[in-house]
ROGU-48811 format. One line per field, with one value per residue (C-alpha): residue number from 1; residue in three letters; x, y, z. Coordinates in steps of 0.25 Angstrom, whole numbers, plus 5000, padded with zeros to 4 digits. Example, Ala and Ser with C-alpha at 12.3 -4.5 7.8 and 13.67 -1.06 7.14 Angstrom:
REM ROGU-48811
num <- (1:2)
residuo <- (ala:ser)
X <- (5049:5055)
Y <- (4982:4996)
Z <- (5031:5029)
***
This chain:
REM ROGU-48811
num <- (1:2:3:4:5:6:7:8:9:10:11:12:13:14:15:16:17:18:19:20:21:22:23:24:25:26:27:28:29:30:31:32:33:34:35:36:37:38:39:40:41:42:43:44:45:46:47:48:49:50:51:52:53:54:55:56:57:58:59:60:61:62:63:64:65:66:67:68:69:70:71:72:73:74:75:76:77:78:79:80)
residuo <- (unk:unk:unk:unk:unk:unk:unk:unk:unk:unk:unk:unk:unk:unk:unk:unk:unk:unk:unk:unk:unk:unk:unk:unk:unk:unk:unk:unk:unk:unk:unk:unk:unk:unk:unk:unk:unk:unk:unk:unk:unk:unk:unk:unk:unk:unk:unk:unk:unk:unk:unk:unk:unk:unk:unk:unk:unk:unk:unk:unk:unk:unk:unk:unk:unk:unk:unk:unk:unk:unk:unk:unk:unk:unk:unk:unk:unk:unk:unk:unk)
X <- (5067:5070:5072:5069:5080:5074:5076:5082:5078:5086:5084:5078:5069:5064:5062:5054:5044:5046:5042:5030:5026:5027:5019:5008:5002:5002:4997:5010:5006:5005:5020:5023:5019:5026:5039:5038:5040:5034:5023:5030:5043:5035:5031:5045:5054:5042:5044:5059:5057:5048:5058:5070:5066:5071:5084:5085:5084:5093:5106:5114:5112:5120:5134:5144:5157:5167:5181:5193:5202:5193:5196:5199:5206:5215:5218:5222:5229:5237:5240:5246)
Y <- (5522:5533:5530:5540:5545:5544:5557:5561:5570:5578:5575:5590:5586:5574:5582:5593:5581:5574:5588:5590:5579:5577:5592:5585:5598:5589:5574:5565:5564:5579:5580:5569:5576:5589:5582:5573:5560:5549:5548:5536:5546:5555:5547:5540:5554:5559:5546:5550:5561:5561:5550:5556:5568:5568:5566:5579:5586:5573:5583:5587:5600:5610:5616:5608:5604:5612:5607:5611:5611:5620:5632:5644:5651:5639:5637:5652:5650:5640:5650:5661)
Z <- (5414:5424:5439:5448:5458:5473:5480:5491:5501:5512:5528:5526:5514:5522:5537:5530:5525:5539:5545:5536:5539:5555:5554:5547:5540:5530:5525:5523:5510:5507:5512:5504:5491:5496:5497:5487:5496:5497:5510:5517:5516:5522:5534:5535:5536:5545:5555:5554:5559:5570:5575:5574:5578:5592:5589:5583:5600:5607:5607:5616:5622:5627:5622:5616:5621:5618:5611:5619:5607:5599:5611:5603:5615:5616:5600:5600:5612:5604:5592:5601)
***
């Protein structure tokens, strides 16, 4: 008897699917095929996304904080 291995998909594999399927061009059922998922899969990396995606703008902005010690003019200030 052989066992099958389950497959592993990347975060990239499973945001393309997610992505296909928040556009809704196609059924969920037809992305499902595409990938080779199964529909629930579908659904459930779709729901992920759609919560998390605001999480993905809540940075900061702006310029980040410069390091003192990594000052070039005063590490070759040292060297001379």
């Amino acid at each position: 008897m052989t066992e099958s291995k389950r497959k592993v998909f990347t975060g990239a594999q499973k945001a393309k699917v997610a992505l296909a399927a928040v556009k809704g061009l196609k059924t969920i059922n037809e992305i499902a095929q595409e990938f080779g998922v199964h529909p629930t899969q579908v659904n459930q990396w779709k729901k992920e996304l759609m919560d998390n995606a605001g999480s993905l703008f809540e940075g900061k902005r702006g310029a980040k904080p410069t390091n003192e010690q990594s000052d070039p003019d005063r590490l070759y200030a040292k060297i001379e």
